[in-house]
N, C-alpha and C positions, 0 to 999 in steps of 0.2 A: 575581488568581491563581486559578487551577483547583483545585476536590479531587480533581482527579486523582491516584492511584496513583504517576503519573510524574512527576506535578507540572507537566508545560510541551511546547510542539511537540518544541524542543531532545531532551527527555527522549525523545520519541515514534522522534522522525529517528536518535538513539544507536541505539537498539534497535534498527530497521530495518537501519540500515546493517552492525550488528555482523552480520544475520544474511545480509544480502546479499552482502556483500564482508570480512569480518572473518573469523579463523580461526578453526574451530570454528562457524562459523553456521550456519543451517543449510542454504545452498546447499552446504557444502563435505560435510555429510551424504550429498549426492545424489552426486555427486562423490569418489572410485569409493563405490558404494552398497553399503553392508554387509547389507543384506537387511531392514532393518524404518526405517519413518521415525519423524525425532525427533520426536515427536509432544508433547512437553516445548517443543520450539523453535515448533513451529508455534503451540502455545495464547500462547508469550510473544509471538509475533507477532501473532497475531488482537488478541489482547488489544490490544498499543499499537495498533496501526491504528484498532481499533474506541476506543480513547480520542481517537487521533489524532479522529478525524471529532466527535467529542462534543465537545474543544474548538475545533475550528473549526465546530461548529454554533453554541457560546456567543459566539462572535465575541468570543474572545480575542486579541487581537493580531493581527499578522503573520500570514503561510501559508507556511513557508521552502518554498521550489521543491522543495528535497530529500526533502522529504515528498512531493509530490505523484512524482516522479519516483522513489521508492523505493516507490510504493504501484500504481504504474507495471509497475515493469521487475522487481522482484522475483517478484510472480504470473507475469509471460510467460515470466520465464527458466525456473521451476518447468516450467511447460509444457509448455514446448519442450523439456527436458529428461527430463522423465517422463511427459507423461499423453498428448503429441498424438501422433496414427498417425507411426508413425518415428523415434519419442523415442530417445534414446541407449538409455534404460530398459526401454523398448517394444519396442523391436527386437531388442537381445540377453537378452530373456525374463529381465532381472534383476528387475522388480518382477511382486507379486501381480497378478492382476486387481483383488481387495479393494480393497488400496493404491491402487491409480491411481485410483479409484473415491473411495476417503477424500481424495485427494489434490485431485482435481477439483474436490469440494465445497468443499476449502479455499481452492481458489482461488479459485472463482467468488464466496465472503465478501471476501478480498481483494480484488478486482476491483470488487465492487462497491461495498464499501467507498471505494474511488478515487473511482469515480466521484460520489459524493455528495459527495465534497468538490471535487471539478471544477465537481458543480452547484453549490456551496453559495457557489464563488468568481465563477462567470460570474451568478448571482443580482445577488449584492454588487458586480462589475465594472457589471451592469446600472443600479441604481437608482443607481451613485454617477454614469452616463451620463445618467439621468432628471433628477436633480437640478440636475446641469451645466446642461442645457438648459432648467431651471425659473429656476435663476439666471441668466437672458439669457448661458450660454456656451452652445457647439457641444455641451459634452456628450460630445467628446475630447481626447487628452491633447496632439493636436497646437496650434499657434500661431493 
């Protein structure tokens, strides 16, 4: 069991998801956008992410897909809604420059965040390929 804060991926994926698709998250923040970002949602977000990646660095269990796929699509929705040339945000001059500028940073932790757990899982998909083919298999998960 993890000393993590959240305690488990489970805990990590809750969090994510409450704030990517749950009411009150903080996609629905952006969404009409009241002038200043929750910046309360975004740290509880970094936060599990960056727990997320720390227990799939300890190679605790499992990797639910939802995790990678919330650690995914959450940063690009941000995005594409407020910080890229033409964002909903951007185009009708509802966000600061500041903001998009805080916002960008946040994402690019998110994002890269992901991605070390993408590595962390094509690593471990590797060597358990190495080992296959150590132990006289192919080394795939076909027949």
């Amino acid at each position: 069991m993890s000393n993590s804060p959240l305690g488990d991926l489970d805990s990590v994926v809750s969090v994510l998801r409450r704030h990517y698709c749950g009411d009150g998250g903080f996609l629905d923040s952006l969404r009409p956008y009241g002038g200043s970002l929750d910046r309360q949602a975004m740290a509880a977000i970094r936060d599990a992410v960056l727990e997320g990646v720390k227990i799939v660095e300890g190679g605790e269990g499992r990797v639910p897909w939802e995790l990678v796929s919330l650690m995914v699509r959450l940063p690009q929705t941000v995005r594409r809604w407020a910080i890229d040339p033409g964002s909903q945000l951007e185009r009708n001059r509802l966000i600061l420059e500041e903001d998009r500028e805080f916002l960008r940073g946040w994402v690019v932790e998110i994002e890269d965040a992901g991605l070390r757990v993408l590595g962390i899982l094509e690593d471990a998909e590797r060597r358990k390929r190495q080992e296959g083919t150590r132990n006289g298999g192919t080394g795939s998960d076909s027949p």
